[in-house]
C-alpha positions, 0 to 999 in steps of 0.5 A, a space after each residue: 480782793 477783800 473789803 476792808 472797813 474803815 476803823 480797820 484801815 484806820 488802824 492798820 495806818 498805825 501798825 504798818 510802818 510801809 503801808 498794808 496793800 493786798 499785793 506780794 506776801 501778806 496775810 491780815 487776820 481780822 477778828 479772829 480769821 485770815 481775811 486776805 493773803 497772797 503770795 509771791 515767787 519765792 514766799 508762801 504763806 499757808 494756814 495751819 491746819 491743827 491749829 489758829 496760825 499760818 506757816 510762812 515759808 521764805 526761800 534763800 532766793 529771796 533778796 529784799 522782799 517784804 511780808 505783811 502779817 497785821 493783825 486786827 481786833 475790833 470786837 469787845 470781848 475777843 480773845 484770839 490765840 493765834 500760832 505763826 511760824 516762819 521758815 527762812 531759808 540759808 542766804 534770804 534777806 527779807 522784811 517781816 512787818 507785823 503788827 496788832 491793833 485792838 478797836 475796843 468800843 465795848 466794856 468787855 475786855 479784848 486780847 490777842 496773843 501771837 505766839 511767833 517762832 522764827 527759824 533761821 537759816 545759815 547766813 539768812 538776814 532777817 528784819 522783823 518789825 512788831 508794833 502795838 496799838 490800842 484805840 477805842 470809847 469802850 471801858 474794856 481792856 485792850 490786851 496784848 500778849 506777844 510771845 517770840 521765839 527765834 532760832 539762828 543758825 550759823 551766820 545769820 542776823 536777826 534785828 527785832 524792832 518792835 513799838 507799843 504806840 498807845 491805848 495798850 492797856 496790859 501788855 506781857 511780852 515773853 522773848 527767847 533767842 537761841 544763837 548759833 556760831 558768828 550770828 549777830 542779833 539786834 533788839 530795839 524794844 520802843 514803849 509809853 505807857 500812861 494812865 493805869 497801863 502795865 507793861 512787862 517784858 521779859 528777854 532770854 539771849 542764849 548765846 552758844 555759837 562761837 563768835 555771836 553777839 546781840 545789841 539790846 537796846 530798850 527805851 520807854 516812857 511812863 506817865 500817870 500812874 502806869 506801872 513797867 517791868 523790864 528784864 532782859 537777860 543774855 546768857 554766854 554759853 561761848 566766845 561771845 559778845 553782848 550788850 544789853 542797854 534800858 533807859 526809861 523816862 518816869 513821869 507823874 506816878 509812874 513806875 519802873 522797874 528795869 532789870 538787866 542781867 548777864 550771865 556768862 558761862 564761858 571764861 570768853 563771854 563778854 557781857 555788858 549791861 547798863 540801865 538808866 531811869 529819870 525824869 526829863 531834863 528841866 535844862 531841856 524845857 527850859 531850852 525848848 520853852 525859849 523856843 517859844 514851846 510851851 510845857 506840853 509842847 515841850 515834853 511832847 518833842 523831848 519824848 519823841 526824840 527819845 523814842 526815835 
């Protein structure tokens, strides 16, 4: 069992929703290498071997098992590449908790870019939950650069839940889906921004199967004078259904920029999208404050409710 420091429990406490524990299927890479990683009956976990990454291999017969692949960076000037892939056999059932936190102290920047593909087998009910964080006295950049790629054969179901928490100064998120027949997919994409950060975020939803459809939801908030680009885009290439759904709360100097596009290339192709972009509600201050909730206070409650 390995050693872990304090700063890095202290983040992997932000970036692991159930708890990081050196126990079932798990890998943490910390500044740049494989610290510690296990396996189970029905996951194995190998490392590359041409390549920064791992390869995560998911039987059928797994049913409600989890899998925990954090990543840290607590080094000033790192930029780590790293190439993670995931097989998951037809019927699994299984929870990816993933995650990356950057400790900057120093003035160089930091960065780590997870480039994720997600093979999915027929019938295979995935969750993959990703969050993002950043922490540190340094004046250097915390950078993350997400890039997922998930391929769903028939029936499968996919749900992506991912999270910028704070402290993320640059973030690029680059997203494709490729559907296949009566696969169903859920994206819950939560962000805030503050200060000077910029946030961008493209989606790409191929839907070719017969009888697929994906739910988008996006919600964020900016304040200070951040800056945040959203364009999610679902493509119906078949009988097929999607919605696609961004709300943003603006604040102070901020900006937003919410993008949705539909484009369906089949006369079956339902398609829907909606987005909304407005400051927060003086009727629901003003209730809050008769709470005895000051301004701040108030704010804080309206934002966390809104990203939950």
């Amino acid at each position: 069992m390995a050693n872990i420091d304090q700063i890095t429990e202290s983040v992997l406490e932000k970036i692991d929703s159930v708890g990081f524990k050196q126990e079932g299927a798990y890998n943490l890479r910390y500044n740049g290498y494989s610290l510690c990683h296990g396996n189970t009956e029905h996951i194995t976990i190998k490392r590359k071997e041409d390549r920064q990454g791992i390869d995560v291999y998911i039987s059928g017969e797994t049913k409600g098992e989890q899998v925990h692949i954090p990543v840290v960076v607590a080094v000033s000037g790192m930029t780590d590449e790293v190439y993670n892939d995931f097989y998951i056999e037809d019927g699994a059932q299984v929870t990816i908790i993933a995650g990356c936190g950057i400790h900057n102290s120093g003035c160089n920047d930091s960065r780590h870019d997870g480039i994720h593909t997600f093979h999915v087998g027929k019938g295979a009910n995935v969750r993959y939950e990703e969050k993002h964080y950043g922490e540190g006295e340094g004046t250097g950049a915390r950078i993350l650069n997400p890039v997922t790629k998930i391929i769903m054969e028939e029936s499968a179901v996919f749900t992506l839940d991912t999270a910028q928490i704070k402290g993320v100064d640059s973030t690029k998120r680059e997203t494709q889906v490729v559907m296949g027949a009566d696969a169903k997919l859920f994206v819950v994409e939560k962000l805030m921004t503050h200060d000077k950060q910029s946030a961008v975020s493209n989606m790409d939803i191929y839907l070719n199967g017969s009888g697929s459809s994906a739910q988008i939801t996006s919600r964020s908030v900016a304040r200070g004078e951040s800056k945040q680009v959203f364009h999610p885009k679902a493509i119906g290439n078949a009988l097929c259904h999607a919605h696609i759904q961004c709300d943003s709360i603006i604040m102070d100097k901020a900006q937003v920029c919410s993008i949705p596009e539909i484009d369906a290339q089949h006369v079956d192709a339902a398609i829907i999208h909606e987005a909304a972009i407005g400051r927060i509600n003086n009727e629901q201050l003003i209730k809050l404050n008769t709470f005895g909730l000051n301004g701040e206070e108030a704010e804080a409650v309206i934002i966390e409710n809104f990203l939950n």
